[in-house]
PyMOL commands that place a pseudoatom at each C-alpha (Angstrom):
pseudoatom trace, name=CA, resn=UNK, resi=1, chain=A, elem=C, hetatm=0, pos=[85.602, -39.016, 63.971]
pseudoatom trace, name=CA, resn=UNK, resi=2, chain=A, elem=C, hetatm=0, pos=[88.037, -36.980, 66.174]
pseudoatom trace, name=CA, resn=UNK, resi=3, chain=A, elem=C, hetatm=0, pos=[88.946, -37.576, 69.695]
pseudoatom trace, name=CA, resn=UNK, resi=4, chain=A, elem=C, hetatm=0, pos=[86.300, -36.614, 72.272]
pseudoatom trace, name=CA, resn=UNK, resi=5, chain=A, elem=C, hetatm=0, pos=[87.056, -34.826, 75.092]
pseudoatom trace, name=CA, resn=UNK, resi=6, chain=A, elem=C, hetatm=0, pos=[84.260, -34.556, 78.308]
pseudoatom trace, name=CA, resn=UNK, resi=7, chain=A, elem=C, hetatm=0, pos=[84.355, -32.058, 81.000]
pseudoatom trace, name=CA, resn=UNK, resi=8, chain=A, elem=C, hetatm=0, pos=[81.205, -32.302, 83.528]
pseudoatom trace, name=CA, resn=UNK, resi=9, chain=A, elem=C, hetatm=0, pos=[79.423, -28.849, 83.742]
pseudoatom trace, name=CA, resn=UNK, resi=10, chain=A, elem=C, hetatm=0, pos=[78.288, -27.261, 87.104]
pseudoatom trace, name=CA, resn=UNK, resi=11, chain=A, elem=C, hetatm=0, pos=[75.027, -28.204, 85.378]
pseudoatom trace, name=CA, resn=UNK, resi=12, chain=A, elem=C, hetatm=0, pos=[72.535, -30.050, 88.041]
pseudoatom trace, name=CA, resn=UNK, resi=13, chain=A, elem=C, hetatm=0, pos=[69.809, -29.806, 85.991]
pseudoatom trace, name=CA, resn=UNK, resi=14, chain=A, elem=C, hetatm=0, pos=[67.465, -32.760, 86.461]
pseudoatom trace, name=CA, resn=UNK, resi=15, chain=A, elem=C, hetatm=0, pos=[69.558, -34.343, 89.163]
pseudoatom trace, name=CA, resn=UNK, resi=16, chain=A, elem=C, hetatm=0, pos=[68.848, -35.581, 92.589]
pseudoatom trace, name=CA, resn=UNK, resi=17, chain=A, elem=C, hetatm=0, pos=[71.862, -34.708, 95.176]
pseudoatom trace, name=CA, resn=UNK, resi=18, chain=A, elem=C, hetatm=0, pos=[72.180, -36.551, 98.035]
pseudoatom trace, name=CA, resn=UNK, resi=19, chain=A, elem=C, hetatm=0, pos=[74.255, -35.300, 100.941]
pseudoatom trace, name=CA, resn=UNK, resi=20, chain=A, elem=C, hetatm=0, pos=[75.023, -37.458, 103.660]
pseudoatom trace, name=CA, resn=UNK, resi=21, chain=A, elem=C, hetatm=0, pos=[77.042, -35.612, 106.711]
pseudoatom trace, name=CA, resn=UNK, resi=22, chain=A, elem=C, hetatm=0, pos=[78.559, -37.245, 110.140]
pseudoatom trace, name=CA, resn=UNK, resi=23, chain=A, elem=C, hetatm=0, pos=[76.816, -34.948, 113.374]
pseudoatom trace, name=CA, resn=UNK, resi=24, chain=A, elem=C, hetatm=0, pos=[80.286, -35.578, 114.818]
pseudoatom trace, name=CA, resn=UNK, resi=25, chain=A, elem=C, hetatm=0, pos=[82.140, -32.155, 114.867]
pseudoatom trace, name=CA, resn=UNK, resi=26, chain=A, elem=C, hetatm=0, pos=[78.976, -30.265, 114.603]
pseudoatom trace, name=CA, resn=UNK, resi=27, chain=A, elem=C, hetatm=0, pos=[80.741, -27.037, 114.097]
pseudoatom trace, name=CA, resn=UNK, resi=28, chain=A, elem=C, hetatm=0, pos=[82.267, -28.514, 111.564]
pseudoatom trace, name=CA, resn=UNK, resi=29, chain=A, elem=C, hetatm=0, pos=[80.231, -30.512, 109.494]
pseudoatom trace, name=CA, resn=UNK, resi=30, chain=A, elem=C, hetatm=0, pos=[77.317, -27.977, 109.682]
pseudoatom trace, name=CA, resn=UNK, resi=31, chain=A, elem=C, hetatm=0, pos=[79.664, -25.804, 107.884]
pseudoatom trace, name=CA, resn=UNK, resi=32, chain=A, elem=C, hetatm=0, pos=[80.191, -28.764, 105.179]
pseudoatom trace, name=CA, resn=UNK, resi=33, chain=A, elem=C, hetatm=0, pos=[76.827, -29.145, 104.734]
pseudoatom trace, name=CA, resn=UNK, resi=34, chain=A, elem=C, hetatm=0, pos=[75.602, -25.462, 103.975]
pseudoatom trace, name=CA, resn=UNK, resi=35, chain=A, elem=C, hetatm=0, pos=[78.451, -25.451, 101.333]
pseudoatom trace, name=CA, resn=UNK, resi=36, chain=A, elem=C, hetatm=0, pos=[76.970, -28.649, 99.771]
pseudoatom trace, name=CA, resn=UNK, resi=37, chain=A, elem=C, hetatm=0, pos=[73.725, -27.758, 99.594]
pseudoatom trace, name=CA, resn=UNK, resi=38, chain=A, elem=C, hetatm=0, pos=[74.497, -24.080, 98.415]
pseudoatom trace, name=CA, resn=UNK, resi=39, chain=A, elem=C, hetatm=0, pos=[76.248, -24.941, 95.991]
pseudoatom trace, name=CA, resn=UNK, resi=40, chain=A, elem=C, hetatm=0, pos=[74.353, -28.180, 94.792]
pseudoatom trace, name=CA, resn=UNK, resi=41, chain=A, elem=C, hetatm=0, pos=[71.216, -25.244, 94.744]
pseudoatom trace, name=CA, resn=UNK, resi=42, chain=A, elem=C, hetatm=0, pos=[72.786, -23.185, 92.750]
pseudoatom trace, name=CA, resn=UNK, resi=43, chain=A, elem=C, hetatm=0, pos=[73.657, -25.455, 90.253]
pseudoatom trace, name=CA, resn=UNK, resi=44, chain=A, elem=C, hetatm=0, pos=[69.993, -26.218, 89.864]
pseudoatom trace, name=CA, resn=UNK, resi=45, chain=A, elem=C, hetatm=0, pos=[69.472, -29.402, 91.407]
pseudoatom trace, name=CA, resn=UNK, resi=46, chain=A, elem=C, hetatm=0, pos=[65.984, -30.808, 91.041]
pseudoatom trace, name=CA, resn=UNK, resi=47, chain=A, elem=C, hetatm=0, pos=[65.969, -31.801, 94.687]
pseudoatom trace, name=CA, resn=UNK, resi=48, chain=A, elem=C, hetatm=0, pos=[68.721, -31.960, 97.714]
pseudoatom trace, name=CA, resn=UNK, resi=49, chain=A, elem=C, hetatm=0, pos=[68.409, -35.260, 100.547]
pseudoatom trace, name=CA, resn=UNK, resi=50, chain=A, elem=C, hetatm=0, pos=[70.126, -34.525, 103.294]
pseudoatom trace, name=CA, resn=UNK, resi=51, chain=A, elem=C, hetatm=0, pos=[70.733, -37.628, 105.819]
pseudoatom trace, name=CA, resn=UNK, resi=52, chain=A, elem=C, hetatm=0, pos=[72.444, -36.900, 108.716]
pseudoatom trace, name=CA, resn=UNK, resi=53, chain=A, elem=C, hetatm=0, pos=[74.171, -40.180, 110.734]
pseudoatom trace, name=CA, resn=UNK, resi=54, chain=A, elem=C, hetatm=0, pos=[76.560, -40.000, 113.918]
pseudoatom trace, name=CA, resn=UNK, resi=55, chain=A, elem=C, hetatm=0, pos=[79.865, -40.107, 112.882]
pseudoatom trace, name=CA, resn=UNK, resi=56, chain=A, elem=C, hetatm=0, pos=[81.937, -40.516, 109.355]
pseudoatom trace, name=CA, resn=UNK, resi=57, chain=A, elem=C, hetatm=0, pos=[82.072, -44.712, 110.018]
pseudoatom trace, name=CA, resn=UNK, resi=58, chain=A, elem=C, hetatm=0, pos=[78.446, -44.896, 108.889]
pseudoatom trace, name=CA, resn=UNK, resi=59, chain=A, elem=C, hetatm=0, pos=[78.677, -42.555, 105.941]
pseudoatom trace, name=CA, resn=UNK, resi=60, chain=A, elem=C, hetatm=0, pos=[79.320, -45.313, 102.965]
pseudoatom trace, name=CA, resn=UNK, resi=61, chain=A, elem=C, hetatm=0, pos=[76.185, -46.883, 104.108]
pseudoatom trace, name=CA, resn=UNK, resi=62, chain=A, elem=C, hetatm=0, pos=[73.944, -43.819, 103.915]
pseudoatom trace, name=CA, resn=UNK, resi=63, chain=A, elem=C, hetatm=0, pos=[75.721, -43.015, 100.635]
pseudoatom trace, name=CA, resn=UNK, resi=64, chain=A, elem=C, hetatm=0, pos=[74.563, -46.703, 99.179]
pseudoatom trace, name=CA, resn=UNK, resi=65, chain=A, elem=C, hetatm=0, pos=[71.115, -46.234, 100.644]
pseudoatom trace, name=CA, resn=UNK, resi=66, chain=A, elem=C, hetatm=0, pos=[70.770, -42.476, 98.981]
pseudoatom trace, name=CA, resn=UNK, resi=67, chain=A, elem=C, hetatm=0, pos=[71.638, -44.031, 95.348]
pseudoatom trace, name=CA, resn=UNK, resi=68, chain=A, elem=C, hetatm=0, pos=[69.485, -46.805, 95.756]
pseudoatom trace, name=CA, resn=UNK, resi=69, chain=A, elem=C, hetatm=0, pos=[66.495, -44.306, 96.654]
pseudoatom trace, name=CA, resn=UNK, resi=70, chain=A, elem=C, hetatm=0, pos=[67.500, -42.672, 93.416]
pseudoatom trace, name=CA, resn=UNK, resi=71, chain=A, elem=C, hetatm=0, pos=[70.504, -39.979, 93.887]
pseudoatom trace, name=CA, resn=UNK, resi=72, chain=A, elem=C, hetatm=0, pos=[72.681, -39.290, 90.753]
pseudoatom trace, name=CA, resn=UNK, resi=73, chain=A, elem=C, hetatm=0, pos=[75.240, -38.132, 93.002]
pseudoatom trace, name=CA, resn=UNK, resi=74, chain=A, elem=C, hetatm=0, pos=[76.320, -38.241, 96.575]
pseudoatom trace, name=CA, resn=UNK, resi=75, chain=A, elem=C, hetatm=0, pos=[78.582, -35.951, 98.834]
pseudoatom trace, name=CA, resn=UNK, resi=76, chain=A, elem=C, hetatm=0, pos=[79.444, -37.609, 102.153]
pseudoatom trace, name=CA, resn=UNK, resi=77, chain=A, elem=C, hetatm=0, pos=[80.626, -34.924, 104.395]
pseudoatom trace, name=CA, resn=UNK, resi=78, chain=A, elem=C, hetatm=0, pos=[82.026, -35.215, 107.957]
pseudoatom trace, name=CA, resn=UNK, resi=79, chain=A, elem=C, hetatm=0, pos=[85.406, -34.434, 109.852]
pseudoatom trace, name=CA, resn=UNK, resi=80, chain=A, elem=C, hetatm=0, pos=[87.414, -37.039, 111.470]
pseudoatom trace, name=CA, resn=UNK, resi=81, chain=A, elem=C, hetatm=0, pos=[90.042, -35.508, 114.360]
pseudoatom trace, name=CA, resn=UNK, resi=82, chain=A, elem=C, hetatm=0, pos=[93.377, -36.700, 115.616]
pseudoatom trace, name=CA, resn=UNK, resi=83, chain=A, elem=C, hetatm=0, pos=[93.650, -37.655, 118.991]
pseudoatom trace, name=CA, resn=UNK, resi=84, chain=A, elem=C, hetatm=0, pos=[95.439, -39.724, 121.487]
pseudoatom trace, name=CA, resn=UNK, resi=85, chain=A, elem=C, hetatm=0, pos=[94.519, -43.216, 120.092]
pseudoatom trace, name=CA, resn=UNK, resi=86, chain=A, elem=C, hetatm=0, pos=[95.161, -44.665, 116.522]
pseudoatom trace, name=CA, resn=UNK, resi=87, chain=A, elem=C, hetatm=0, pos=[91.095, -44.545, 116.170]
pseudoatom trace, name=CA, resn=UNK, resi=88, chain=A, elem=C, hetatm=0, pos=[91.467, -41.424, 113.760]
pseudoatom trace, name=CA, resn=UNK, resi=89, chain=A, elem=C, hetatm=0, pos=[93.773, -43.467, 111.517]
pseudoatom trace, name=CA, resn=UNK, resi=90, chain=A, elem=C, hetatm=0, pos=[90.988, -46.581, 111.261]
pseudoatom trace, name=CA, resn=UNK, resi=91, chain=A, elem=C, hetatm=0, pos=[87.929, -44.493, 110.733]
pseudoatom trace, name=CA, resn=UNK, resi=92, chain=A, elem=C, hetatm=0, pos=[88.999, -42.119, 108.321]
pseudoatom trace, name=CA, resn=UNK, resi=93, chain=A, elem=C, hetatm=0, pos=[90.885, -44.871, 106.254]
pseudoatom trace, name=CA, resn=UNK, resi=94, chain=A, elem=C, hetatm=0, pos=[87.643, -47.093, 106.284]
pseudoatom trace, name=CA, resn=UNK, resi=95, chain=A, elem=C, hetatm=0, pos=[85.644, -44.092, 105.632]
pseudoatom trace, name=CA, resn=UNK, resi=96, chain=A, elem=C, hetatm=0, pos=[87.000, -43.401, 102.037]
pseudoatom trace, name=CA, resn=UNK, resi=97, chain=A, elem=C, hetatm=0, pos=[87.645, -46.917, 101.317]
pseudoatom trace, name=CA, resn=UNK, resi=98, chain=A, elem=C, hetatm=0, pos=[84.083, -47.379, 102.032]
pseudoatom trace, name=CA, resn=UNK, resi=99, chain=A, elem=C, hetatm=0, pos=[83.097, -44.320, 100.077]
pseudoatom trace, name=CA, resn=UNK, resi=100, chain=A, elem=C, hetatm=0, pos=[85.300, -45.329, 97.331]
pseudoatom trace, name=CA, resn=UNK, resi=101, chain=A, elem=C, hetatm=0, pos=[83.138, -48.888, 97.215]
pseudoatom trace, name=CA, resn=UNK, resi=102, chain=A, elem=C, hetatm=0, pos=[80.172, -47.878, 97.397]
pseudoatom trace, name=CA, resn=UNK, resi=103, chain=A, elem=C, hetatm=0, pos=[81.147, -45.340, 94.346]
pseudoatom trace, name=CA, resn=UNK, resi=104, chain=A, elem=C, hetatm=0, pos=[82.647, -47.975, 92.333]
pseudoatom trace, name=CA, resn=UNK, resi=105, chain=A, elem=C, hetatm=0, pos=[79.652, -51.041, 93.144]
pseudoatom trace, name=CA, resn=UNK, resi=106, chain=A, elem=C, hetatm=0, pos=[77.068, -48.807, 92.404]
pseudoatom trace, name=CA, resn=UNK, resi=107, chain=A, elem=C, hetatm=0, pos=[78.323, -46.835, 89.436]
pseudoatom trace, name=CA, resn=UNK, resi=108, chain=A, elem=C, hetatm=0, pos=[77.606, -43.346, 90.761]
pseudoatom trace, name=CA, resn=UNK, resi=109, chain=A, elem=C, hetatm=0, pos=[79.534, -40.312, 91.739]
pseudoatom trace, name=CA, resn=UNK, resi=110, chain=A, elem=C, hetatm=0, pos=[80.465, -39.960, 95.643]
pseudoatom trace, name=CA, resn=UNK, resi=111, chain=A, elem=C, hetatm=0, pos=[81.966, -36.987, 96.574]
pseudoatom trace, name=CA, resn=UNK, resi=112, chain=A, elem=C, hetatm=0, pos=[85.373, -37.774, 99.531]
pseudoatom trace, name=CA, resn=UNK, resi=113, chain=A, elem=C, hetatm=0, pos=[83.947, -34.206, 101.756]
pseudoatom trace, name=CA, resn=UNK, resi=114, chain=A, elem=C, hetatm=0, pos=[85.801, -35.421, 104.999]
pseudoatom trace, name=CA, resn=UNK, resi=115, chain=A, elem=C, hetatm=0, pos=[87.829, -33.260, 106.481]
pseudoatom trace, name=CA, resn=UNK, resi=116, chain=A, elem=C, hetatm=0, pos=[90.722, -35.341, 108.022]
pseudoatom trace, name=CA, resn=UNK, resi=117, chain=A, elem=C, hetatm=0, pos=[93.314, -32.697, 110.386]
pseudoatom trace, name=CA, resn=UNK, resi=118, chain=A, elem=C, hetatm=0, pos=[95.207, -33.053, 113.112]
pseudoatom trace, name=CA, resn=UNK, resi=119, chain=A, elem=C, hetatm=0, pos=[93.471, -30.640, 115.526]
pseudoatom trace, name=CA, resn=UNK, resi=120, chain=A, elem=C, hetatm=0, pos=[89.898, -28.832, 115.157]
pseudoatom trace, name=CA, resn=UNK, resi=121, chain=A, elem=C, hetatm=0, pos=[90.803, -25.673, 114.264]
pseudoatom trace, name=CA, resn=UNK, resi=122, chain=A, elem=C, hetatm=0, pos=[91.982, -26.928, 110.903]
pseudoatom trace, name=CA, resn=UNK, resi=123, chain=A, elem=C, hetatm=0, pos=[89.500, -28.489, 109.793]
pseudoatom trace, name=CA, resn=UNK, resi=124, chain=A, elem=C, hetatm=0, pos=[87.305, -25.379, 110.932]
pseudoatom trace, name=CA, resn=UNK, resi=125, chain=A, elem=C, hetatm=0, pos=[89.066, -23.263, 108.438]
pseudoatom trace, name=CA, resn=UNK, resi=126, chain=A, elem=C, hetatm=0, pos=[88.197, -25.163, 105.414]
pseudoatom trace, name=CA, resn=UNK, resi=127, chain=A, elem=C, hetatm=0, pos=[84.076, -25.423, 106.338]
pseudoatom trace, name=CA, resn=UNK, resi=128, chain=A, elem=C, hetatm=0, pos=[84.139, -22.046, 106.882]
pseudoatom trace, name=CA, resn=UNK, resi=129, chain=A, elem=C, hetatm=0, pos=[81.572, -19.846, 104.155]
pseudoatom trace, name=CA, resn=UNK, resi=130, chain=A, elem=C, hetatm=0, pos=[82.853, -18.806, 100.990]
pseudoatom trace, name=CA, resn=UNK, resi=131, chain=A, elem=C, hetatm=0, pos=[85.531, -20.111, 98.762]
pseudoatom trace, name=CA, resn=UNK, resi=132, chain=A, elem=C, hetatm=0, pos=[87.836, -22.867, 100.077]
pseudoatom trace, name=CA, resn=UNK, resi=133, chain=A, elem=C, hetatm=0, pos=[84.724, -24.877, 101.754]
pseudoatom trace, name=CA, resn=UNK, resi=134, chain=A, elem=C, hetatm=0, pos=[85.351, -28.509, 101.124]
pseudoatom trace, name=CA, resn=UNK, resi=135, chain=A, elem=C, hetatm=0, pos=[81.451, -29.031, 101.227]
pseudoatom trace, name=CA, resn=UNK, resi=136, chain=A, elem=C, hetatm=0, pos=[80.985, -27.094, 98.217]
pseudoatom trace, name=CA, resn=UNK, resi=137, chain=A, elem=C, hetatm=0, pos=[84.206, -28.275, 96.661]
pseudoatom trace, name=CA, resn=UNK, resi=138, chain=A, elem=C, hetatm=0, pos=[82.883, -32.008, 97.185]
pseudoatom trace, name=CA, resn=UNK, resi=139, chain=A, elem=C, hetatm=0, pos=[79.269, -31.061, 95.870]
pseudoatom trace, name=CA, resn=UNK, resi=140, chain=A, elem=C, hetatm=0, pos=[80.902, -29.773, 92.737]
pseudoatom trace, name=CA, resn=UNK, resi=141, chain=A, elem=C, hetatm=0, pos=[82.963, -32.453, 92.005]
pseudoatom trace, name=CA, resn=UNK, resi=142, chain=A, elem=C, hetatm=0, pos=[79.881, -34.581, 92.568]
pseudoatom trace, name=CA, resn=UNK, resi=143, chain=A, elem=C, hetatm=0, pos=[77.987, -32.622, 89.970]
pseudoatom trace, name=CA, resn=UNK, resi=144, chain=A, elem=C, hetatm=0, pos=[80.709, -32.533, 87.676]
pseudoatom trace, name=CA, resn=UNK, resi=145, chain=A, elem=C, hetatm=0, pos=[82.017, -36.307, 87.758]
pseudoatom trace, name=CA, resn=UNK, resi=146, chain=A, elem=C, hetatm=0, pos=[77.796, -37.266, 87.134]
pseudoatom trace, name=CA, resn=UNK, resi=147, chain=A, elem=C, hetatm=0, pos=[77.741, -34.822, 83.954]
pseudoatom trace, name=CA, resn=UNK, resi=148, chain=A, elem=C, hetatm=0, pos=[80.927, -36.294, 82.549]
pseudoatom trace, name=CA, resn=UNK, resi=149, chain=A, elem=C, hetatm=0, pos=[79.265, -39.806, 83.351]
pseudoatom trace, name=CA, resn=UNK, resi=150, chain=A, elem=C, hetatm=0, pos=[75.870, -39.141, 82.092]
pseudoatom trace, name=CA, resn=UNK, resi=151, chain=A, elem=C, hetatm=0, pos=[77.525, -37.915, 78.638]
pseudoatom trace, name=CA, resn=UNK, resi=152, chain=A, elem=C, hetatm=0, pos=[79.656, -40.960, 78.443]
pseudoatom trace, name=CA, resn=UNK, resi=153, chain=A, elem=C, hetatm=0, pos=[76.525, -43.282, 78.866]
pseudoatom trace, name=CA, resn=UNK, resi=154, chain=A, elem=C, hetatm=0, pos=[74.838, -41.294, 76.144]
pseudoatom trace, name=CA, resn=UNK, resi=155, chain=A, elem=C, hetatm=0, pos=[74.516, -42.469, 72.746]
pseudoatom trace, name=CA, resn=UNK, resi=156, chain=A, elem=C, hetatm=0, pos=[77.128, -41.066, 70.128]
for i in range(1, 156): cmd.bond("trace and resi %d" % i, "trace and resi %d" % (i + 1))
show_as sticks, trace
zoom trace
């Protein structure tokens, strides 16, 4: 038998998405979130959870709680701001290392959708509708990293 190459499909079929997005930077994350959920639509996701919590800090939580209620995939969205203190640097680092965790402990995809940028305007840009949204760019790597895992957990 030859070498076996996967690549996930944009294939949701028969998969429940779960999107958790930070309220913080509203503008911002609203943006995120129709990109996620477009594009997790269109790919023909059985159903879409959205759970919306205050800021990015409480995202790897929400992410564990939507795979234990049954997700196949997760895309945490938020946007975490420079400012005058160092308290950018400690949420968005614990953010994705929390993301990264929860990914890793539980076995299931979990899309990295926060936007980390210096000022607001940046991070503006990429939620913006159409191509270049990071919440559909997070939802299909989501989709895409559960395909390629659901194939390699299938029998050969």
């Amino acid at each position: 038998m030859g070498p076996r190459e996967l690549t996930g499909d944009l294939d949701a079929a028969g998969m429940h998405i779960g999107i958790a997005v930070a309220t913080f930077h509203a503008e911002i994350s609203d943006g995120l979130l129709v990109g996620a959920r477009d594009l997790a639509e269109s790919a023909g996701a059985d159903s879409v959870t959205v759970v919306k919590v205050p800021g990015s800090f409480e995202l790897p939580l929400v992410a564990s709680g939507l795979i234990k209620a049954g997700c196949d995939a997760v895309v945490a969205l938020g946007a975490v701001i420079r400012g005058d203190t160092d308290h950018y640097d400690h949420v968005a680092h614990r953010a994705s290392e929390g993301l990264m965790r929860v990914a890793l402990d539980l076995d299931v995809p979990v899309a990295f959708g926060i936007l980390t940028a210096d000022d607001p305007e940046a991070a503006l840009v990429r939620s913006r509708p159409g191509d270049g949204n990071k919440g559909a760019e997070a939802a299909d790597a989501a989709i895409r990293t559960a395909q390629v895992l659901q194939a390699l957990r299938a029998p050969r």
